[in-house]
MIDOSE-1310 file (N, C-alpha, C; in nm, 2 decimals, decimal comma, always signed):
residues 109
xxxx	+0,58/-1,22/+1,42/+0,47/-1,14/+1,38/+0,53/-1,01/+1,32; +0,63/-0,97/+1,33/+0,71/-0,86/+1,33/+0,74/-0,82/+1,19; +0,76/-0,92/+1,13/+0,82/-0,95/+0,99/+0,73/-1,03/+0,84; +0,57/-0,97/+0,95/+0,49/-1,08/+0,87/+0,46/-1,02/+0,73
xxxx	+0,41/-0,90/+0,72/+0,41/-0,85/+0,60/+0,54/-0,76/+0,48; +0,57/-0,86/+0,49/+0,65/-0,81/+0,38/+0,68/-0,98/+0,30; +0,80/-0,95/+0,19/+0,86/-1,09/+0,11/+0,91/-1,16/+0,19; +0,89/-1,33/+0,18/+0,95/-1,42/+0,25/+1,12/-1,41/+0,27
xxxx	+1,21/-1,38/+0,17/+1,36/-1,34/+0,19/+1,35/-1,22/+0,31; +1,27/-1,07/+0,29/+1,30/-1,02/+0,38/+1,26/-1,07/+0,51; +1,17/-1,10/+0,52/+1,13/-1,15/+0,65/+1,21/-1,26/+0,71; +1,25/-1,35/+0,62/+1,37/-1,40/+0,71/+1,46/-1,36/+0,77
xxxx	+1,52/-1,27/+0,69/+1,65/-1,18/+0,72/+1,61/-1,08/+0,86; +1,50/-1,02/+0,85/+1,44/-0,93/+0,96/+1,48/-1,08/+1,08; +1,41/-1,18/+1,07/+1,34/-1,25/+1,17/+1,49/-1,28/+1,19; +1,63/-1,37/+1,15/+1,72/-1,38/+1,17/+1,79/-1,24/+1,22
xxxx	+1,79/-1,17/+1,19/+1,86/-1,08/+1,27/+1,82/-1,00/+1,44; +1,68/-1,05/+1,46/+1,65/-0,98/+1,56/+1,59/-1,14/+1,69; +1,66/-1,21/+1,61/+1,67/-1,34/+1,72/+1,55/-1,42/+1,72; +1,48/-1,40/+1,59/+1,37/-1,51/+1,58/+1,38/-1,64/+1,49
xxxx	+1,29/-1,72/+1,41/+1,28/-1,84/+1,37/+1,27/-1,79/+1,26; +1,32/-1,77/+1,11/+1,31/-1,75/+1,00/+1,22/-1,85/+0,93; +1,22/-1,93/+0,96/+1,12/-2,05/+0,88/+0,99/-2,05/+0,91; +0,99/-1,98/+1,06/+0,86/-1,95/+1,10/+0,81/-1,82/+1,07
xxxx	+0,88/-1,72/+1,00/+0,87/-1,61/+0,99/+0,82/-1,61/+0,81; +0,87/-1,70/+0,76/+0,87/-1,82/+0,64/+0,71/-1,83/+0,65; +0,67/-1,89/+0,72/+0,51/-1,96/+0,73/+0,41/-1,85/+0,73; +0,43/-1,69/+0,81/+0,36/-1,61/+0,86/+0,32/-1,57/+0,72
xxxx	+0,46/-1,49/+0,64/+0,39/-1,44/+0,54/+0,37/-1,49/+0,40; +0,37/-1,65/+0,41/+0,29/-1,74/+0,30/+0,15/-1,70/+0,37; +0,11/-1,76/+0,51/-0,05/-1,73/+0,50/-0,10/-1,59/+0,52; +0,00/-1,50/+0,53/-0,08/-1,34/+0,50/-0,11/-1,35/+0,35
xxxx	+0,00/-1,37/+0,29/+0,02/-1,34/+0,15/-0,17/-1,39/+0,06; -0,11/-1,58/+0,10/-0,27/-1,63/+0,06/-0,37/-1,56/+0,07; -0,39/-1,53/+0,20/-0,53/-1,46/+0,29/-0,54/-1,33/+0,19; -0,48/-1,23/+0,18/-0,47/-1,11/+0,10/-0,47/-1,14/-0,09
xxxx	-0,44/-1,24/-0,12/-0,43/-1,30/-0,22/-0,59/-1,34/-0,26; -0,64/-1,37/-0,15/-0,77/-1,45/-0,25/-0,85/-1,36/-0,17; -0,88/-1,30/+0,00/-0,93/-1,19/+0,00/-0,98/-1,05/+0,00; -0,79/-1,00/-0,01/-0,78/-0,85/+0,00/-0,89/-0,80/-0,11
xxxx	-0,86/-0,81/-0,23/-0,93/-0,72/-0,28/-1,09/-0,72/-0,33; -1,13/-0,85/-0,31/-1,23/-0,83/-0,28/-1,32/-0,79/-0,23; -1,24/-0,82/-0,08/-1,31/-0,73/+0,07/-1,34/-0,58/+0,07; -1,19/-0,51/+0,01/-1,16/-0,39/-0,03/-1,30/-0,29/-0,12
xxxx	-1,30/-0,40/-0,19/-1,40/-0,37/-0,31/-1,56/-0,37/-0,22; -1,62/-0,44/-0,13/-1,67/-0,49/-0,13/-1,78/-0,42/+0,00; -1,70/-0,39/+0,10/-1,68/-0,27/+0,19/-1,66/-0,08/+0,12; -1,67/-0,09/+0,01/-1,71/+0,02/-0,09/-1,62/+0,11/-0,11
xxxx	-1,47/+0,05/-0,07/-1,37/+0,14/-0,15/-1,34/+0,14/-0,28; -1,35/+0,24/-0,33/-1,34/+0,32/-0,49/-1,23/+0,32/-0,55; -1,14/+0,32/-0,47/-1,01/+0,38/-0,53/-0,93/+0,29/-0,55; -0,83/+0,30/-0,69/-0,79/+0,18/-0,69/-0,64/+0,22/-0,67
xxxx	-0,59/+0,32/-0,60/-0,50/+0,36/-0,55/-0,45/+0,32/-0,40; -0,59/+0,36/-0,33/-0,56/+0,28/-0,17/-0,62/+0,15/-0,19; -0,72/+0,10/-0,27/-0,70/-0,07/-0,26/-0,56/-0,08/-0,30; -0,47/-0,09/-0,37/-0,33/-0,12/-0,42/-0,26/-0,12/-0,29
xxxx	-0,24/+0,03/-0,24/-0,17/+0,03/-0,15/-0,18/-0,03/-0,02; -0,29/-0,06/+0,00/-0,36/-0,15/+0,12/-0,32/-0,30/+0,11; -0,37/-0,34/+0,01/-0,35/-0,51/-0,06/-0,20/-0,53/-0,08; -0,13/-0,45/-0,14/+0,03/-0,44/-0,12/+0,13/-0,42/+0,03
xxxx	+0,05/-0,35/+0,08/+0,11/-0,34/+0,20/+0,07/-0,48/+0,34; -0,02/-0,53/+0,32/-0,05/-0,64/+0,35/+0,01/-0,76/+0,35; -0,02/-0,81/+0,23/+0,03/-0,95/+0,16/+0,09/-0,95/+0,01; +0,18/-0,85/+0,04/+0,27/-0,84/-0,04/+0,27/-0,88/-0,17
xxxx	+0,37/-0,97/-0,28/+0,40/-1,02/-0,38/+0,21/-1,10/-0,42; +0,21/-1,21/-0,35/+0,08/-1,28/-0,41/-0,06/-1,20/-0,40; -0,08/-1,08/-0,30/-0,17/-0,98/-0,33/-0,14/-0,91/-0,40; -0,03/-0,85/-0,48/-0,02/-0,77/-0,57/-0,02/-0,83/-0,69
xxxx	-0,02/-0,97/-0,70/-0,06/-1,03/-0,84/-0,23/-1,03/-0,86; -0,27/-1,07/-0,73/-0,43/-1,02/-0,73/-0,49/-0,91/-0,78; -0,40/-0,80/-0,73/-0,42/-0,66/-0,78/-0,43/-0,66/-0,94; -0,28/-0,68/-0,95/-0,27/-0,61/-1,10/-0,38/-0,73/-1,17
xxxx	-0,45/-0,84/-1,19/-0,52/-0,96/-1,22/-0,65/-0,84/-1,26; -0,69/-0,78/-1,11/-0,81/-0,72/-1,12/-0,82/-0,54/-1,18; -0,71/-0,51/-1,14/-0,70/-0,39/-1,20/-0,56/-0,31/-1,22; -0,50/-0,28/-1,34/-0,40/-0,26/-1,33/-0,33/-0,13/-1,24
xxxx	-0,42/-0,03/-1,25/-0,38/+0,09/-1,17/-0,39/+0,05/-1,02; -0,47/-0,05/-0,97/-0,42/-0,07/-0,83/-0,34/-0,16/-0,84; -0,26/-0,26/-0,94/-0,17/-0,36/-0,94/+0,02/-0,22/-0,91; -0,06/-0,16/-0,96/+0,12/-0,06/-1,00/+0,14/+0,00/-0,84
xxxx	-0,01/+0,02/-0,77/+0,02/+0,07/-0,64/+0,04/-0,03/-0,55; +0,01/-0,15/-0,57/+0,02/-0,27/-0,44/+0,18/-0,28/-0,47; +0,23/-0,23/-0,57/+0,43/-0,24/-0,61/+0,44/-0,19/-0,53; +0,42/-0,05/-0,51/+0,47/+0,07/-0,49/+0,47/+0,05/-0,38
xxxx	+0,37/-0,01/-0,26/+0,34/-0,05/-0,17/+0,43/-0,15/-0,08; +0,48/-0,26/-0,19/+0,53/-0,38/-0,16/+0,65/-0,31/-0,12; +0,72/-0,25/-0,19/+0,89/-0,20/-0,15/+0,87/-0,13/-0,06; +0,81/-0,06/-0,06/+0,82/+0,08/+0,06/+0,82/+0,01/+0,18
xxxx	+0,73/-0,13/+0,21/+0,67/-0,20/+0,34/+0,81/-0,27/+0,37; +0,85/-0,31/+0,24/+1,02/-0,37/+0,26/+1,11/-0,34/+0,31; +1,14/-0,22/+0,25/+1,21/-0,10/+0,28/+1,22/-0,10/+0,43; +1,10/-0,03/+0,47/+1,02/+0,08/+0,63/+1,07/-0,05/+0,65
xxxx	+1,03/-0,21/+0,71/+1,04/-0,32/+0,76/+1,17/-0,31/+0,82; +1,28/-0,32/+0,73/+1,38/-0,39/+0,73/+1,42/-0,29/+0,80; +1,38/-0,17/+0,82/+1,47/-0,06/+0,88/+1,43/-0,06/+1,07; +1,27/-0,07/+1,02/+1,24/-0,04/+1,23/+1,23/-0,16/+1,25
xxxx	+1,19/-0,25/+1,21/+1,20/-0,41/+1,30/+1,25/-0,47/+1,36; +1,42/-0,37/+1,34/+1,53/-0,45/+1,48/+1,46/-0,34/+1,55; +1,48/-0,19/+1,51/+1,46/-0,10/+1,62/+1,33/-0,10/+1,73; +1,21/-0,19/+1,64/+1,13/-0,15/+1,72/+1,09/-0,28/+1,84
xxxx	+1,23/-0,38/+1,79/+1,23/-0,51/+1,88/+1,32/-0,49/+2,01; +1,42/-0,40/+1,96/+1,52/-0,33/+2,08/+1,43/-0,26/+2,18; +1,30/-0,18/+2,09/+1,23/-0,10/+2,19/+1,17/-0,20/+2,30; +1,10/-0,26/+2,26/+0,97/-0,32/+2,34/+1,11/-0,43/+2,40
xxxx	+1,23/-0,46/+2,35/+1,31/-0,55/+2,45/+1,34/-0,43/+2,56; +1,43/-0,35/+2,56/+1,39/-0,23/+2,67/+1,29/-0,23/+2,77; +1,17/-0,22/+2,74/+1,07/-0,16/+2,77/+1,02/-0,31/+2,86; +1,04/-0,44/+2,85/+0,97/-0,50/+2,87/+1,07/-0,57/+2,99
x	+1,19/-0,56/+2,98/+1,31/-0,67/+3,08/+1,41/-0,48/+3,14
């Protein structure tokens, strides 16, 4: 769950390094990706957000690559922020996701 929103490469890499199942980490964010793909931005839209700055950044930061093709599909200015989105979640991911698996390993044994 850890590694579900972001790109399938990183998520493996996350999920391999912090002792999980990359193939299953594989599966997570194909069906976020879908789910955000055919519903992010509709929902977004639909529930009466305006902006096509935080739909971008919401729908990007979600389900990644195949919701940001949705984005840019429906609107370009929120397509350039679900980018902008995509990396940064990549980025942030790759960085706390061992840290914050060390945490709760700590915390819980």
């Amino acid at each position: 769950v850890l590694p579900k929103s972001v790109t399938t490469p990183i998520a493996m890499a996350i999920a391999h390094n912090i002792g999980g199942v990359p193939s299953m980490a594989a599966v997570g964010v194909v069906v976020a990706g879908l789910q955000g793909s055919v519903f992010g931005y509709l929902i977004l839209k639909k529930i009466g957000l305006k902006h096509a700055e935080a739909i971008g950044l919401s729908v990007g930061a979600v389900s990644h690559a195949l919701g940001t093709v949705s984005c840019m599909q429906a609107d370009a200015k929120a397509g350039n922020y679900s980018s902008i989105s995509l990396v940064l979640c990549g980025i942030i991911s790759s960085i706390l996701a061992p840290l914050v698996f060390k945490l709760i390993y700590l915390v819980a044994y």
